[in-house]
N, C-alpha and C positions, 0 to 999 in steps of 0.2 A: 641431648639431641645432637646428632652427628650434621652439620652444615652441610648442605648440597655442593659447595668446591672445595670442600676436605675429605669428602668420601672415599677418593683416592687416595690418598697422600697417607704414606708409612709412617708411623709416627714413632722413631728410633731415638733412645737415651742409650746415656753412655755415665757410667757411676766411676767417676776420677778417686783415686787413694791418691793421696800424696808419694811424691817420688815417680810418678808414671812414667814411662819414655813418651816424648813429643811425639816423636818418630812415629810412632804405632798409634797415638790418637790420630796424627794429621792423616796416615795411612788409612785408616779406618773412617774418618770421616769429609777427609776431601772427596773421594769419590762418587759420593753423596753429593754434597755439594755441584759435583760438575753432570752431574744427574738429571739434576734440578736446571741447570742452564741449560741443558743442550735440547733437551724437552721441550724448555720452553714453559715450564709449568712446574710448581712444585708437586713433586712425586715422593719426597721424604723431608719430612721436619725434624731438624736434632733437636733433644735436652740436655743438658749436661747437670749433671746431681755429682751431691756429696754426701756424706752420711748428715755434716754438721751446716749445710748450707754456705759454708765460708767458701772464697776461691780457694784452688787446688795449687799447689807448688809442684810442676814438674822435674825432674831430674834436673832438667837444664835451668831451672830458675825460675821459668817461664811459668805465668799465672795466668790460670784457666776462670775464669767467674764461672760458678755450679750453683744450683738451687738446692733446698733441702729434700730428701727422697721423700720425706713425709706430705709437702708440699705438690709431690704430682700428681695432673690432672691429665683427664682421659685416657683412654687406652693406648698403650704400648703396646707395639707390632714386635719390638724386639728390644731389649737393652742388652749393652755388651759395658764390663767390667774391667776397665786397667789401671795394671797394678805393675809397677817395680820393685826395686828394691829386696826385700826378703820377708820369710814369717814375722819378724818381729814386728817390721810394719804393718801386716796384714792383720792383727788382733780388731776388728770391726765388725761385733757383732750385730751392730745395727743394721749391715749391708746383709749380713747373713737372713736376720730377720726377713728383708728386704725384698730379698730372693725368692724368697720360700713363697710368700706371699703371692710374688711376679709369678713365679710359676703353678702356681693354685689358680691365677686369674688364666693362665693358658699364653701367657706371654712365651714368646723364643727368650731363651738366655743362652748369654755366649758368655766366653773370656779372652782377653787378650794379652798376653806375653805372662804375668803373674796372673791376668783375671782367673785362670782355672783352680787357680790355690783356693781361692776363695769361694768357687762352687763347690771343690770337693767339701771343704769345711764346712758347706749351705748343706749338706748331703745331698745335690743332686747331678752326683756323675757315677753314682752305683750305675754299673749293667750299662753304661754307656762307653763307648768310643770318641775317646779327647784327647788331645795335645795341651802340649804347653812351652814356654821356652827350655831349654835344653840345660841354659846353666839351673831352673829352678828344679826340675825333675827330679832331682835325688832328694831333695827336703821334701818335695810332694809326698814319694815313695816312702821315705822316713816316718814320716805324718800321719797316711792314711795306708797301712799296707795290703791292704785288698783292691787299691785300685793300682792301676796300671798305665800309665799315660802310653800312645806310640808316637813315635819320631815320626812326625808328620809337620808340613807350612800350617795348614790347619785341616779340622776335621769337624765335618758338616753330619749329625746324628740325629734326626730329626728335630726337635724345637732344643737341641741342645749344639753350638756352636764355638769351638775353642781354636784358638791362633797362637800361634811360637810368636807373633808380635814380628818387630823392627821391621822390613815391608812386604812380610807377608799379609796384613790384613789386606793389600792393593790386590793380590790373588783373590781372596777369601771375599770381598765383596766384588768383584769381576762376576764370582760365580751367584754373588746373590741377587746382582742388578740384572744378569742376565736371567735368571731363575723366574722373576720377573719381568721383565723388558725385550729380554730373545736376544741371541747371540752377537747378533748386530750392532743394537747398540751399547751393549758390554762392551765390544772391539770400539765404539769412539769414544768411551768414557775412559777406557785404560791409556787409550793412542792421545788422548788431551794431555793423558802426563807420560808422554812419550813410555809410555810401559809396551812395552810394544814384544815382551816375550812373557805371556803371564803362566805363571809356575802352577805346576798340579798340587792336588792337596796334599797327596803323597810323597812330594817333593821332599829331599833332605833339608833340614834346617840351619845345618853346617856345612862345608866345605867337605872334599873326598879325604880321605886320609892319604893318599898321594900329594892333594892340592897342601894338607894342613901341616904337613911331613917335610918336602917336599922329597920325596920318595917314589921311586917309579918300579923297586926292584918287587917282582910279585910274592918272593919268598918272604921276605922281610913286612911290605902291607901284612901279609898273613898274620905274621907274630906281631903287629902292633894292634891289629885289631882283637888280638885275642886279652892281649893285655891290657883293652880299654874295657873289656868284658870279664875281667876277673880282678880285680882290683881289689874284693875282698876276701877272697883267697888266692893270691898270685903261687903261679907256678914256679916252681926253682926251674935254672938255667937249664937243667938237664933234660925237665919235664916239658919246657920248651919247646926244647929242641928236636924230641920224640915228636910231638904235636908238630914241629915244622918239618919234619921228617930229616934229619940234617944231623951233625955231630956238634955236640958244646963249641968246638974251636970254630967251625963253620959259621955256628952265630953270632960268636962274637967279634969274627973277619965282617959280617952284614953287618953290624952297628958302628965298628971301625972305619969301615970304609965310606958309606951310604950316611951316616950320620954323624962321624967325627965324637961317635960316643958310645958309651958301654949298656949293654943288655939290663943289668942293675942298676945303672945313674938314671937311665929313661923310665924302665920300670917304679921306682919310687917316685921320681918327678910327678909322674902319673895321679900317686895314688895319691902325695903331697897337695897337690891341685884339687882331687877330689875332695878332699879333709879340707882343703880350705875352705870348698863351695859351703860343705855340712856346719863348720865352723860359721859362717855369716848366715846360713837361710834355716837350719834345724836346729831343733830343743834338745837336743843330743849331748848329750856328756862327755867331755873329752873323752872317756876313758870309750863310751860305747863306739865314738867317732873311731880311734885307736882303731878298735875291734873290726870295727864294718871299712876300713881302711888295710884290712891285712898286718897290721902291724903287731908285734907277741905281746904286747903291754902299751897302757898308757906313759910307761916312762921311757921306754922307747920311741913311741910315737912325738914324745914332746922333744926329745932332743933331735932328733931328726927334723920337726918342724922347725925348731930354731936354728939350726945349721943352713936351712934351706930361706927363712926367710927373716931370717935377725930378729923374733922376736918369737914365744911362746903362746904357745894353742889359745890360753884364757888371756893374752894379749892381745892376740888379734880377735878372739872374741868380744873384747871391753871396748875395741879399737871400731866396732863395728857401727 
């Protein structure tokens, strides 16, 4: 029997994995918190759970006290899911269990920065529209290949809610206190933590490729954004440059100049970086990693890695 001064009041969990970013709980659940004060009245009660009831260890060291999931009482308006780190750490299928359940009761589930690794793994983001953070995205895709994350701060899909995390969740519940509460007081719960430009959901979740570059030349953005989108089969210099409409010697006067670097040095860096993310978050095999990295063979691809980062592919695997 539901209490006549809780009938109101949202009753939101939050399921900690070890490794979480602070950043993105505190983001997700301060604004809740400053909710509840400025009302005057509690309008949302947090839970925090774990799979094994022990406290949570954050990235930062920082210890969360959680309950056990098995242990929760009454209804849940929404639970939301974060996770750092990589696949390795995500192996939890009690949370999986957990989910499945949540969502049979009619509860909203969300994810936050990793949380969505772990709905897709629940099977419940078939046919939906979600985000996730950006460096996890390629082991999602590796994972589950029929889904498809989009580059989004987060993505609101009906009782299904996914966030890039670090402080977009501050966006992401703007839109749900106001979803709630009217636009009003959305604007004094964000303006308390001086948030005072809140980001669309659609928002990028990285920086411009001008900003990340620090690149302004329009021909050149061109060809780096093409070469952040073929990575697993990159274009030779020539084909490039067809693509940029321009001659070989042309492109590589734009990475001379604008970059103090070569068409091929950035190119590889590239896709080195990608192999690394695949190397720490996906089940991938050096050799498949190779492959889905552009590279003509696993023994290629491993001396390449080790020239680039002093140590070999299943090193920084072990290393993980």
């Amino acid at each position: 029997m539901v209490r006549e001064k809780d009938r109101h009041v949202q009753e939101v969990g939050f399921i900690l994995l070890p490794g979480f970013a602070l950043m993105s709980y505190a983001s997700a659940t301060e604004p809740l918190r400053a909710a509840n004060l400025l009302a005057g009245r509690e309008l949302y009660r947090l839970h925090t759970f774990s799979s094994s009831g022990q406290p949570v260890t954050a990235s930062s060291g920082a210890i969360v006290p959680a309950r056990p999931l098995s242990q929760r009482t009454g209804a849940l308006h929404s639970v939301f899911v974060c996770a750092g780190g990589g696949p390795p750490q995500w192996q939890e299928p009690p949370v999986h269990v957990a989910l499945r359940q949540l969502a049979r009761e009619g509860v909203r589930i969300g994810g936050i920065s990793g949380g969505p690794y772990l709905l897709a793994a629940a099977g419940l983001l078939q046919g939906r529209r979600f985000t996730i953070h950006w460096e996890h995205a390629p082991a999602l895709m590796e994972a589950f290949p029929a889904l498809q994350p989009v580059q989004a701060r987060y993505v609101i899909d009906g009782d299904r809610i996914t966030c890039g995390g670090g402080i977009a969740p501050l966006d992401m519940m703007h839109a749900m206190i106001a979803e709630r509460m009217g636009a009003d007081f959305a604007r004094r719960v964000s303006d308390w933590y001086l948030h005072t430009v809140v980001g669309e959901p659609a928002g990028p979740q990285r920086g411009s490729l001008a900003e990340r570059y620090g690149v302004h030349h329009p021909a050149l953005l061109g060809v780096l954004e093409k070469m952040e989108t073929t990575i697993e089969r990159p274009l030779n210099r020539s084909a490039m440059a067809r693509f940029a409409g321009m001659t070989p010697r042309h492109l590589d006067r734009l990475f001379r100049d604008h970059m103090r670097s070569t068409f091929l040095t950035e190119y590889r860096r590239l896709r080195l970086d990608h192999a690394r993310r695949l190397l720490q978050q996906s089940p991938l095999s050096v050799a498949e990693i190779a492959f889905a990295t552009g590279f003509s063979s696993a023994g290629h691809f491993s001396r390449s890695y080790r020239e680039t980062y002093n140590q070999s592919p299943r090193e920084a695997r072990i290393a993980v």
